[in-house]
Structures are given as C-alpha cells and as structure tokens.
C-alpha positions as CSV (number, residue, x, y, z in Angstrom):
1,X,106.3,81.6,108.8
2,X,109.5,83.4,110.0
3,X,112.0,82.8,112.4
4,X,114.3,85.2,113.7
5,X,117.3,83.7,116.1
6,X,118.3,87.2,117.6
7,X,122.4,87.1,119.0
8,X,123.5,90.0,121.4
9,X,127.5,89.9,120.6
10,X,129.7,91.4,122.4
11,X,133.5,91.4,122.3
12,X,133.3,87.2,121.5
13,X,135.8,87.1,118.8
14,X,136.9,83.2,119.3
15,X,133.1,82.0,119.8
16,X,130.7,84.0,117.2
17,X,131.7,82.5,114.0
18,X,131.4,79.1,115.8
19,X,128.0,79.9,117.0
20,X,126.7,81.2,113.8
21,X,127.7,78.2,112.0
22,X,125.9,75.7,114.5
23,X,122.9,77.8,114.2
24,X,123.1,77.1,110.5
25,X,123.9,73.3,110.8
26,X,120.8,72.8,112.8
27,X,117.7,72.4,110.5
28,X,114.9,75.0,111.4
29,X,111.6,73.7,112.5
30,X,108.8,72.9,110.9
31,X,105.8,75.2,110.6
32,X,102.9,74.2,112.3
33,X,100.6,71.9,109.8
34,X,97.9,73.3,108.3
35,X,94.4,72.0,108.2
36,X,93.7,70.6,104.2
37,X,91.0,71.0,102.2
38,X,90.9,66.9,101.2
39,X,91.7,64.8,104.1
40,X,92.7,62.2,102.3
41,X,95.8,63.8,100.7
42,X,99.1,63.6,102.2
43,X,100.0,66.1,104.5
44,X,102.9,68.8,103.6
45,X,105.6,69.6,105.9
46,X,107.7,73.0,105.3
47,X,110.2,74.2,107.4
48,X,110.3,78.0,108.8
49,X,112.3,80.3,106.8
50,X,115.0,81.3,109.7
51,X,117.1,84.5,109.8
52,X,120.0,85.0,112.0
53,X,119.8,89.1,113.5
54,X,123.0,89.7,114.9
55,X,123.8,93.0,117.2
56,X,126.9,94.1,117.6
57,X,127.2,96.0,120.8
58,X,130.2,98.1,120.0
59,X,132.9,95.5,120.4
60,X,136.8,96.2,120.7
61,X,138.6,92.7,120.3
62,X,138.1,92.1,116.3
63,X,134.8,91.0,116.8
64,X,133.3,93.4,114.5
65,X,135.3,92.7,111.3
66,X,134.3,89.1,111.8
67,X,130.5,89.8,112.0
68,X,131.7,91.7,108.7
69,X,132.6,88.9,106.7
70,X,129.1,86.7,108.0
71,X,126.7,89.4,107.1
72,X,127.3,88.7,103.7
73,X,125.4,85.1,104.1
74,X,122.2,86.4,103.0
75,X,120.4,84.7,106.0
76,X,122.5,87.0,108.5
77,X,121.4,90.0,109.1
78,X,124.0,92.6,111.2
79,X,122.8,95.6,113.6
80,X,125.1,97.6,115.1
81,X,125.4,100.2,118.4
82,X,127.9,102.9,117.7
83,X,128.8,102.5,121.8
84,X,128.6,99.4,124.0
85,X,125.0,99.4,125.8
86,X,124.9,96.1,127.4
87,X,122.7,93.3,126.3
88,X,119.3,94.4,127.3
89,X,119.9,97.1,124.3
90,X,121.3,94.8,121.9
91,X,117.9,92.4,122.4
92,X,115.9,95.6,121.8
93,X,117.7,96.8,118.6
94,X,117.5,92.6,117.4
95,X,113.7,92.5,118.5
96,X,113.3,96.0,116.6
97,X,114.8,94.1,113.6
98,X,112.8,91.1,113.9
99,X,109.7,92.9,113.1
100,X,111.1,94.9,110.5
101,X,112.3,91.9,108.8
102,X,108.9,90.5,109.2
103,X,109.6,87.7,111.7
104,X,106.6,85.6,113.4
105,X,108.6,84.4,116.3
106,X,112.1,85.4,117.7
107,X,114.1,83.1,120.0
108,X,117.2,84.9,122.0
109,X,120.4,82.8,121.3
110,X,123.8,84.5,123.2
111,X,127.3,84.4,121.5
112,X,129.3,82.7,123.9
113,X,128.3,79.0,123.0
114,X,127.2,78.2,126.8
115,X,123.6,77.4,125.2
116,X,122.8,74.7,122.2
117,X,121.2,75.6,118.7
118,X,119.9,72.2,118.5
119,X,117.5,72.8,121.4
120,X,116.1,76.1,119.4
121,X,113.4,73.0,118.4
122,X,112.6,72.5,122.3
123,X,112.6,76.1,123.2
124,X,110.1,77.2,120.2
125,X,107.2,73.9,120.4
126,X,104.8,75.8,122.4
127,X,105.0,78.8,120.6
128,X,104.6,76.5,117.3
129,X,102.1,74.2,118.6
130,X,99.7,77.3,119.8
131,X,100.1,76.5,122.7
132,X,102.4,79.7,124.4
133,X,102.8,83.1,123.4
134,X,106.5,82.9,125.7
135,X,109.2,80.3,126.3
136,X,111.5,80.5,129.1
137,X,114.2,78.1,129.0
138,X,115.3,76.6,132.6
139,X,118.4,75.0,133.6
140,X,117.3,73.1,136.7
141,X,114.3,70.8,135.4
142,X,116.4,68.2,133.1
143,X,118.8,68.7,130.4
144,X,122.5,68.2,131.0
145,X,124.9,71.1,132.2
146,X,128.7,71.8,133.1
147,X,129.2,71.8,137.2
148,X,130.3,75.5,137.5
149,X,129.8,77.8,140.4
150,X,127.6,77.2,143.6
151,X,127.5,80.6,144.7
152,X,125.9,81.3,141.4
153,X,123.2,79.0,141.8
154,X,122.6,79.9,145.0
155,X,121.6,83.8,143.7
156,X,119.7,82.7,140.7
157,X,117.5,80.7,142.7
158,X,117.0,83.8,145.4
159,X,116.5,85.8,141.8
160,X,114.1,83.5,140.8
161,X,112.4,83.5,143.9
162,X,111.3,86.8,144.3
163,X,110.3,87.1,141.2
164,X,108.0,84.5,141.6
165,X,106.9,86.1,144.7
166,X,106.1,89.4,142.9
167,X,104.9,88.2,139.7
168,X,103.0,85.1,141.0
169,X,104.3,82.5,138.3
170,X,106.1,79.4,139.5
171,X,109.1,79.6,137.1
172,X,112.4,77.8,138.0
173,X,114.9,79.8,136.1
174,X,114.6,83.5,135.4
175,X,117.6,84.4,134.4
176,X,118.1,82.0,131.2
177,X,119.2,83.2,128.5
178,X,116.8,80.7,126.2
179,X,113.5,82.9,125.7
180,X,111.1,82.8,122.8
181,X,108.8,85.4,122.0
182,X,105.8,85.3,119.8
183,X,105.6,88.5,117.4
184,X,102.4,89.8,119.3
185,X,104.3,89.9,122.2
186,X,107.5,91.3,120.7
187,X,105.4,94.0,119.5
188,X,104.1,94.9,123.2
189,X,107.4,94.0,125.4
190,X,108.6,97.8,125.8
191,X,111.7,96.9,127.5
192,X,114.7,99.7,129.5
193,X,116.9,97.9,131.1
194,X,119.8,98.5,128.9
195,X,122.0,95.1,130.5
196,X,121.4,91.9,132.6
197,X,118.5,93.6,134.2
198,X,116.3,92.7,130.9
199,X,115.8,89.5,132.2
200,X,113.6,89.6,135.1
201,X,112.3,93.0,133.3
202,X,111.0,90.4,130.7
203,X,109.7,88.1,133.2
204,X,107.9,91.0,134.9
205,X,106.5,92.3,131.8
206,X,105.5,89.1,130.3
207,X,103.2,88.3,133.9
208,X,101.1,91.5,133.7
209,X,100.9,91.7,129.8
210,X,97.8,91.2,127.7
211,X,97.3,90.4,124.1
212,X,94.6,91.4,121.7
213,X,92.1,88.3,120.8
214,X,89.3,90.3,118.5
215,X,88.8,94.2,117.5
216,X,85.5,94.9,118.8
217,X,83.0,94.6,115.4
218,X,82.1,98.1,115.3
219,X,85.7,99.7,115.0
220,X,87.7,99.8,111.7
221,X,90.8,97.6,111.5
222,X,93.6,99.7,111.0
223,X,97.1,99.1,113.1
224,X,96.4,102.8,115.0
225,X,93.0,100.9,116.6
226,X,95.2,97.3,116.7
227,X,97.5,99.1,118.9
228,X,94.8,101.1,121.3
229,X,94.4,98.3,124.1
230,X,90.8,99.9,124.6
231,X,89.7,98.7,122.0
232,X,90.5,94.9,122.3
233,X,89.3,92.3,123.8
234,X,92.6,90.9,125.4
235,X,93.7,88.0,127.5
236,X,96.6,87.1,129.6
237,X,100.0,85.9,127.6
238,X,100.4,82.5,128.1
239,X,104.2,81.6,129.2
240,X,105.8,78.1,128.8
241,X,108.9,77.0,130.8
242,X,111.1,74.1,128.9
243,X,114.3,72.1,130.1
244,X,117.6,73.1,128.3
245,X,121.0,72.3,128.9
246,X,124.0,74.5,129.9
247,X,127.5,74.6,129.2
248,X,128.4,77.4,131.4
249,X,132.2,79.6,131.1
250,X,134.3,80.2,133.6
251,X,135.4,83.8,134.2
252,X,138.7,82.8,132.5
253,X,137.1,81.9,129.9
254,X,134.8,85.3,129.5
255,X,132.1,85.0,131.2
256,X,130.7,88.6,131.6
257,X,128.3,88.6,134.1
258,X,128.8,89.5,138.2
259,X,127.7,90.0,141.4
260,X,126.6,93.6,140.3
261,X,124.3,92.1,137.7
262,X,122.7,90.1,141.0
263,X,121.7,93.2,143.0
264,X,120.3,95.0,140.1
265,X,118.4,92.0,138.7
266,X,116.9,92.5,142.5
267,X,115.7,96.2,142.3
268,X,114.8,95.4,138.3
269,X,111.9,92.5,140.7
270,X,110.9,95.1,142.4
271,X,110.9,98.4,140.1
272,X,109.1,96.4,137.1
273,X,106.3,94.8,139.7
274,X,105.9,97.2,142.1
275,X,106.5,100.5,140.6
276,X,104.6,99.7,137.2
C-alpha cells in the first residue's frame, strides 16, 4: 500500500525544510493486516511505503531552490506551477500526482507547521481500518491548540454551519486543513476552486459523491466502463471526522489566509450545493 502526504508550499522558506523533515521522522503506518492462510502463524506487520508530493505554487522568497535541494531524497517528489494559483490548484496538481505515482491514500499536510505529522496516524485509521473512504480533521473535539484569534473561530464555526445546513452532515470543522482521501475518491473529487474555497468545495463534493462497489456481471472490465457511473452499482462515500491539534500563526508570522477567504468559502456552500 502507498501513501502519498501531499504539501501545497507557498512562499514558506523558514518552515518547509522543517516540515519535510518531521514528516520523515514520524514512522508511516502500518498497512492494514491481512487475513493468513494458517492461523496459527504469527501475524506480519509492514508499514506503508510513504511518499512526500510537494507543489510548489510559484514562490518568490527562496522557497523554490530549497524544495530543489529536498527533491533529491528519493521519497520527495516536487511539482511545480509556473504562476501562483492558490492552494486549491496546488492540491489538484499533488492529487494528480498521487495517482500517477500510484498512491492508495493521500493525506493533505500544509507547509506552515501549524498542523503535526505525528497525527498523520490519527487522521488516516478510518481510511486504513476500512472503515471511511474521507477523513476530515477538526480542531474543536479534543486535541490541544494555540489560543489565537476569536474572530476567526467565530467565522469558521458560521462556515461550518452552513455547510452543514446545505450538505446535511454534522461535521465540526470544515475548514481544516487535515483531510485524507482514499484513491477511489481522489479519482472522482473534480475539484475548481483554485484557493481557500477548495475546502468547503471538498466537503460539498465529498456529501453528494458515490463510489463504485461492483461492475454489473455482464459488462467487460475495462477503466472506460469503471469510470461510466451507469454502469456501477455505487454507494454513498463514507466520511470520518477525527480530533487534531493546532498550532495556529499569527499574521506576523505568515499566516495567509483573510477575511476575503471567509466570504468566498460562503458562496463556494452555496455554488457547490445548490448550483451542482
């Protein structure tokens, strides 16, 4: 089974090398066990074979050349946009190059060090366990986290909301960066918002998608049938919600996102629920 940890970077020269390292310190999880022919041998534990898919989104402060130097590790692999696009493009290009790269599961890690490797473990279990198809991370049902900004609490929570309102899920945090994605639904989540939008986009998305359970028995299996929705019998994706910690920035300290990414994560509820 593979692993891809997929990093949207942008301009984070003093944080990316930092984050790539801890990502590499913390031991990648261990596939799910399989079920053995003799019951009485002792089971065999392997871990996932983990690759690190890092986009580039056109940065100006040096960040490029280092992202240079740790694409030579042969476990990173480096994407890069010729013009800044904002992170919802630099998730698509990394999800693009997931697949490619033959990944099984991808789990969204940002740059900026305000979220913790070590939890990648938490985030992924349901996914692992066969238990979810999507893991959202949320910030307000446990985990520890740095006493920031009320006013941005305040708006996530209205984000969160009306998103529940729309979508009919119950989750607590949309805008989280901590998502994991199975590769069935990474092959389906046809994403546009090109920035913060792509977060209640994916929440959106995720509530009204369907996945493929069998081919019907009387059509050939070949990936142009796979991908033709008529032809499956399909079920709803099954989303898991997971505590995480939080060790927010301050603007000071480059946090990028503002009150402009608020409003448009509002029209993204109702444009992606409403107007499907």
């Amino acid at each position: 089974m593979k692993l891809a940890v997929v990093i949207p970077v942008y301009n984070e020269r003093d944080t990316v090398a930092a984050l790539v390292a801890r990502v590499q310190e913390v031991l990648p999880p261990y596939e799910p066990q399989r079920i053995q022919s003799d019951p009485d041998a002792p089971a065999i534990r392997t871990r996932i074979q983990r690759m690190i898919v890092l986009v580039d989104d056109a940065s100006v402060d040096g960040t490029s050349n280092i992202i240079d130097t740790l694409g030579e590790q042969k476990d990173v692999h480096v994407r890069r946009h010729t013009r800044n696009q904002g992170k919802g493009a630099a998730l698509r290009t990394g999800f693009i190059a997931a697949l490619e790269l033959g990944a099984d599961v991808a789990i969204v890690q940002d740059a900026d060090l305000e979220y913790d490797p070590a939890e990648h473990e938490i985030v992924l279990a349901p996914i692992l366990q066969g238990k979810a198809d999507a893991v959202i991370g949320s910030r307000f049902i446990g985990g520890t986290h740095r006493v920031l900004y009320y006013w941005h609490a305040v708006g996530n929570r209205v984000i969160t909301t009306f998103s529940n309102m729309l979508t009919n899920l119950n989750l607590t945090d949309v805008e989280c960066c901590f998502k994991a994605f199975s590769r069935d639904v990474l092959t389906l989540l046809d994403t546009q918002e090109n920035r913060f939008g792509i977060e209640p986009e994916f929440v959106a998305k995720l509530a009204r998608m369907r996945l493929p359970t069998a081919l019907q028995d009387d059509l050939p299996d070949t990936p142009q049938v796979v991908r033709d929705a008529k032809s499956l019998q399909t079920r709803h994706a099954r989303i898991f919600e997971v505590p995480v910690s939080y060790a927010g920035r301050t603007y000071a300290e480059g946090k990028k996102i503002t009150w402009r990414d608020g409003f448009r994560a509002m029209w993204c509820i109702v444009k992606y629920n409403m107007f499907r």
